[in-house]
Structures are given as C-alpha cells and as structure tokens.
C-alpha positions in Angstrom: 5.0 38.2 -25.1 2.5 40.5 -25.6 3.1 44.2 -24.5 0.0 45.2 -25.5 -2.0 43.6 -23.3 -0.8 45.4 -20.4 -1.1 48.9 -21.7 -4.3 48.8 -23.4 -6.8 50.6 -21.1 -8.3 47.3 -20.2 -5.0 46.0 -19.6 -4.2 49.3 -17.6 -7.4 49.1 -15.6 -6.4 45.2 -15.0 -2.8 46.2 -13.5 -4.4 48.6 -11.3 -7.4 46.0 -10.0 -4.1 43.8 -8.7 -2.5 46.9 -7.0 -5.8 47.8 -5.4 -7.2 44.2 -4.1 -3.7 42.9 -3.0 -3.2 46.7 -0.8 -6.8 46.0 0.3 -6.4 42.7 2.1 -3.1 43.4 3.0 -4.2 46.0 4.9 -6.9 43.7 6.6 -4.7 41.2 7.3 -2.2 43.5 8.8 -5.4 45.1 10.8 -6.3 41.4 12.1 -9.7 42.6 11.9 -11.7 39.9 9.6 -13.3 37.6 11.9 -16.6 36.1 11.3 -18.4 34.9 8.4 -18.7 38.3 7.1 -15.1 39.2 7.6 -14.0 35.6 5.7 -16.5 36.6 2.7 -15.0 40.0 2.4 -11.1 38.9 2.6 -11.9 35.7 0.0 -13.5 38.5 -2.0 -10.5 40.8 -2.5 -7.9 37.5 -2.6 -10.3 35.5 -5.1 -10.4 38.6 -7.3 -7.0 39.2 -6.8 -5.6 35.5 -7.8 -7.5 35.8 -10.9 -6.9 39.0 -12.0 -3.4 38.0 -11.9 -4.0 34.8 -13.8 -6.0 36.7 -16.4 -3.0 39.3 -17.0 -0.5 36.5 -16.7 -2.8 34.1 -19.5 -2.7 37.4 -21.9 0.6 38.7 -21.7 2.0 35.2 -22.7 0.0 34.7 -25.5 -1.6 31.3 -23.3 -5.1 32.4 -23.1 -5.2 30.9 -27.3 -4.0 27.7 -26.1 -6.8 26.6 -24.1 -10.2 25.6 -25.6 -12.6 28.1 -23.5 -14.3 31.5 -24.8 -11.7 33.8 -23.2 -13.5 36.8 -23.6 -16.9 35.1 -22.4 -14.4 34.3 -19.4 -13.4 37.6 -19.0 -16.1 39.5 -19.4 -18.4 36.5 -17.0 -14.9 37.4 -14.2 -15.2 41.4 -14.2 -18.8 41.4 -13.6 -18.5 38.9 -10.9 -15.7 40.5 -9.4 -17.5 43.9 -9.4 -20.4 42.6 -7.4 -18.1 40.9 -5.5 -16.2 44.2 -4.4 -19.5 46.2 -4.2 -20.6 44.0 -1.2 -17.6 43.9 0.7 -16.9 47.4 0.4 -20.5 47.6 2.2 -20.1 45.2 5.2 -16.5 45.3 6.0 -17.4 49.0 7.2 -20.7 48.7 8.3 -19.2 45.5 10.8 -15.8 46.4 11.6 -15.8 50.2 11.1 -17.9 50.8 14.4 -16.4 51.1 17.9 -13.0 51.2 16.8 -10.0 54.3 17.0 -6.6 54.7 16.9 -4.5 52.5 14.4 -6.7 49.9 14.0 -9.7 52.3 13.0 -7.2 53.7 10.4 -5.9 50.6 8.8 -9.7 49.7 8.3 -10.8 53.5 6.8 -7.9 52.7 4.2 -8.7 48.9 3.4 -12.6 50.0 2.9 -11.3 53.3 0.4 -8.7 50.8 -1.6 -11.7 48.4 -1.9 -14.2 51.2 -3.0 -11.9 52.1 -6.1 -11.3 48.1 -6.3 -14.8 48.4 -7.1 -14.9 51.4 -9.4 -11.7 49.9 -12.0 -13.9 46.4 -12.1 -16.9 48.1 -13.0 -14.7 50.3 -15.4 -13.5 47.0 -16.9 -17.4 46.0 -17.1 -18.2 49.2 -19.0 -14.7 48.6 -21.7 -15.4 44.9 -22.0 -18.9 45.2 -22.3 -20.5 44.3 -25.9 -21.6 47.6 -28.3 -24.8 47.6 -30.0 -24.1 45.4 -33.6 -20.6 44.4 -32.4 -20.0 40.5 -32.9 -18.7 39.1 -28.8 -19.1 36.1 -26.8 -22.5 36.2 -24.9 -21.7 36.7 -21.6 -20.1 40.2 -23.0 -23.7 41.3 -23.7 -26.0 42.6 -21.7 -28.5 39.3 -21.1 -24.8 37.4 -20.4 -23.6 40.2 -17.5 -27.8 40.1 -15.8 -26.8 35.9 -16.0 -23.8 36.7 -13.7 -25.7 39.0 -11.5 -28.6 36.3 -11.3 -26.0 33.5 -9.8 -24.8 36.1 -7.8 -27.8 37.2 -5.9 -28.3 33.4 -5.5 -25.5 32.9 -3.6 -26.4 35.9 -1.4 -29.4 34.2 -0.8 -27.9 30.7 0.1 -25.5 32.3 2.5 -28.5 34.1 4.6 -31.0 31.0 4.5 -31.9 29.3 7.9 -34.6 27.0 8.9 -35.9 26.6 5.3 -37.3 23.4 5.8 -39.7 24.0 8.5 -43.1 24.0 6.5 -43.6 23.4 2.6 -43.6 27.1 1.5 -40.0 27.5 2.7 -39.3 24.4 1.0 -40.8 25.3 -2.4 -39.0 29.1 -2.4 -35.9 27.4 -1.5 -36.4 24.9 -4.6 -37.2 28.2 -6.7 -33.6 29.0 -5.6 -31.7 26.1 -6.6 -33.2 25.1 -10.1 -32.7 28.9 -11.4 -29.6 29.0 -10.2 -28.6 25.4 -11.4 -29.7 26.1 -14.3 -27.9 29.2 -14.7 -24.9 27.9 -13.8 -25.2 25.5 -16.7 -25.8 28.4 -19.2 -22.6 30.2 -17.8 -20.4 27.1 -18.5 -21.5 26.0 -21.5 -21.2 29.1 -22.5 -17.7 29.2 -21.7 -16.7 26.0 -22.5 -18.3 26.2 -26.0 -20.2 22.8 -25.4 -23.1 23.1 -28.2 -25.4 19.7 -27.1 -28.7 20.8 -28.7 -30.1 21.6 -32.2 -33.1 24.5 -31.7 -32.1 28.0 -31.2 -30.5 28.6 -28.2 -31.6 32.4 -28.0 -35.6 31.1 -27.8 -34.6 28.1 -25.3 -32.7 31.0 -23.1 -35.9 33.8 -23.5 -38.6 30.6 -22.9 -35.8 29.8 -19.3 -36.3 33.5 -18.3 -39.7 33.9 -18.4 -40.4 30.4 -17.0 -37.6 32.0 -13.9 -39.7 35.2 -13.9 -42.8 33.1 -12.7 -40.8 30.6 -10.1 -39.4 33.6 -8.6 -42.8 36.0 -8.5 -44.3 32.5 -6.7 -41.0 32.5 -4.0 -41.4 36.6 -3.5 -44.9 36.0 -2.6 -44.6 32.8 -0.6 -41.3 33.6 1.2 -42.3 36.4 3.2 -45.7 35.1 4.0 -43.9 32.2 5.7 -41.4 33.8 7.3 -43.1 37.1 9.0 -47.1 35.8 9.3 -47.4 34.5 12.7 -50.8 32.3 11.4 -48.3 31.0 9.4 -45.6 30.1 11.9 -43.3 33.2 11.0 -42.4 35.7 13.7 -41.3 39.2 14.6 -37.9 40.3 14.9 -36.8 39.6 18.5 -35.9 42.2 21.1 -32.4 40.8 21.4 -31.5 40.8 17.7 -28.0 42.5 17.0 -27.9 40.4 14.6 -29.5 37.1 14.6 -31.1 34.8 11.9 -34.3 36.7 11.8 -32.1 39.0 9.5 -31.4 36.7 7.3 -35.0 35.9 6.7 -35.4 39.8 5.7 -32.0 39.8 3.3 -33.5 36.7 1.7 -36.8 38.6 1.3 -35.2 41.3 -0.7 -33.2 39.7 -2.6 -35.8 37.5 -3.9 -37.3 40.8 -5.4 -34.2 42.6 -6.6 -33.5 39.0 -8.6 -37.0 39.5 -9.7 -36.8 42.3 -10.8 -33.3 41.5 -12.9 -34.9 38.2 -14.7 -37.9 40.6 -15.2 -35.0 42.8 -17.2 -33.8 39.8 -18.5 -36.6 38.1 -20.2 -37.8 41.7 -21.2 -34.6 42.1 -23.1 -34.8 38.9 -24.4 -37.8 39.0 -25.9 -36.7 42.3 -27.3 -33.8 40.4 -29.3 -35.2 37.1 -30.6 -38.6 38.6 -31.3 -38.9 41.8 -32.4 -35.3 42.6 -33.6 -35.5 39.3 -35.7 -38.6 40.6 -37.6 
C-alpha cells in the first residue's frame, strides 16, 4: 500500500474531487431535478468523474497502476483535464436550466449542488495546474501543454456533436460536419496511442503532430466560414431564430457556430506552439 499517494497534494486534491462530485450529484439526485438531456449530461458529468477519480486513487494506493501496460501519468493527466471541462460546463447549465423558477427546498438543494460542483471544478483544475508538465521536465505528452489543448480539442468536438441538427440538408453542412469528425478521429487516435504506448511509425512523431495541426487549423478556418453562412443566410437556405424559440434547434446551430471558432482558435494555439517546439527550440 502506498500512503503516500493519498497525502501528496495531488493525492489530497484527488480525495477531495471524490468528496465534492459524489456530495454534488447526491444532492441532485436527492433534488429530483435532472431531467432532460442537459440534466443527464450534467449528472453523467459529476458520476463519470467521480467513478474515475475513485479508480485512479484506488489504482495508486495499491501499487496497481505499475501493473498495467498504459502511460499512467499520460492517463492521468489526459483524465483531470477532461474532467475539468467536464465540471466547468455543468456548473454552467445545471443553474442556468434548473436554477430558474424554483424556491423553497428544492431551490436550495440545487444552489448547494451548483456551489459543490463549482469547487468540483476548481480542485480539477488545481490538479491540472500540479500535474501539468514544467518547462525542461521529462513527462508523458499529454502532461504538456500541446497534450492538455489535445483533450480540450476532443472536447469541444463533442460539444459540437451534441448541438448538431439537420447537418445534412445542403453540402456545406455536410463538409463542416466532415471537418468535425476527421479532426476529432484523428485526435482521438493521438490520445490513445498515446496512452497505450503503441509506436507504429518510424518519422518523428512531433513533425507528423505539428504538420496534423496546421493541416486542422485550415479544415476548421474552411467549417467557421462555411457553417454559419449555411446555417443563418436565408439565400442560402439558413434562417432567423424563430419567435417561439425558448429553446429550440436554431440554438444549437449558434453553439455549433462558436464553438467552431473557440476550437479554432485552440488548434491555432496548438500548431503555434508546435511549431515553436520542433522548429525553433530544435535549432
């Protein structure tokens, strides 16, 4: 057993995560207020995070996390990030959908789930900052900053997937929506194999990664453009957002919209970092 896994400040910051995500959707569940596709996102949220926070403490304090043949700290590291953006946006919509029109007990079992899931949020992205890599330190990639703006970029993604509709209605749609899926395949891929330590190929993988991310940059300043021409030009068969809309899919079209330029803007970072590493650090 190890002791010192638990009382390490990451360890610390770990035990308190569990305390904080299982207080938050127990006082949801208690509440009975999660219903909707919002309210499922936001309870898997805190339970996923939960599970494996648990798991992680659990694999360290045995000593099990040297048995198995994955980069544990790339696991780690890949985990907290997720997990912060995770708790970010359900500490968002849980109050800005169920926090409205609501007093007495109920109202107060949701104030306390949405303040436990705020400093949910502020201990994972302390975890970010301890696990994070320091300049000149030797970690696994996804402890670095290029490996953390990976997880963000598959994140964003699946924002996007879960507020698509009615992609397939004219070619541009279609096109942004392939943008989508290849970058985020293809990150996906880059995230497991780095995890996994598979190694299939012989040139360098940092110039394969910076010559992805500026070949992303491009597909995605293509789907920024041609998205919301689509989707809000009326030549184009896109429309205004409807009287009755409280909310309705015409939202998603404008959540889509932005964040197909805030993941612009992080594979922008990315590649600009990149660059910055293979190229002019090397020389």
């Amino acid at each position: 057993m190890s002791y010192r896994s638990v009382t390490n400040p990451v360890g610390i910051v770990r035990v308190v995560e569990i305390f904080l995500s299982c207080v938050t959707f127990s006082l949801v569940a208690h509440g009975g207020a999660f219903s909707g596709s919002y309210g499922t996102w936001c309870m898997f949220s805190w339970f996923f995070c939960f599970i494996l926070s648990v798991l992680i403490v659990l694999m360290e304090f045995t000593g099990l996390c040297q048995k198995i043949p994955i980069s544990w700290e790339d696991f780690t590291s890949a985990f907290a990030m997720l997990a912060t953006l995770m708790m970010l946006t359900a500490s968002i919509i849980y109050p800005v959908e169920f926090l409205k029109d609501y007093s007495g007990n109920r109202c107060a079992f949701k104030a306390a789930a949405t303040a436990m899931s705020c400093l949910c949020f502020i201990a994972y992205a302390v975890e970010v900052g301890l696990t994070r890599a320091k300049p000149g330190e030797i970690s696994g990639f996804l402890s670095t900053i290029p490996g953390l703006l990976k997880v963000l970029e598959a994140f964003v993604a699946c924002i996007i997937f879960i507020s698509i509709n009615n992609y397939w209605t004219n070619p541009g749609l279609q096109w942004c929506m392939a943008v989508y899926c290849l970058c985020f395949i293809f990150v996906l891929i880059i995230i497991i194999f780095t995890i996994c330590k598979i190694h299939l190929f012989s040139f360098s993988f940092d110039k394969a990664l910076t010559g992805y991310n500026i070949l992303a940059v491009l597909m995605y300043a293509s789907a920024a453009i041609v998205w919301p021409i689509y989707c809000f030009d009326k030549k184009l068969g896109g429309t205004s957002r409807p009287t009755n809309c409280s909310p309705c899919p015409w939202d998603g079209l404008v959540v889509v919209t932005v964040m197909t330029y805030v993941n612009l803007v992080v594979y922008i970072v990315d590649t600009v970092y990149s660059v910055r590493l293979v190229f002019i650090s090397s020389t």
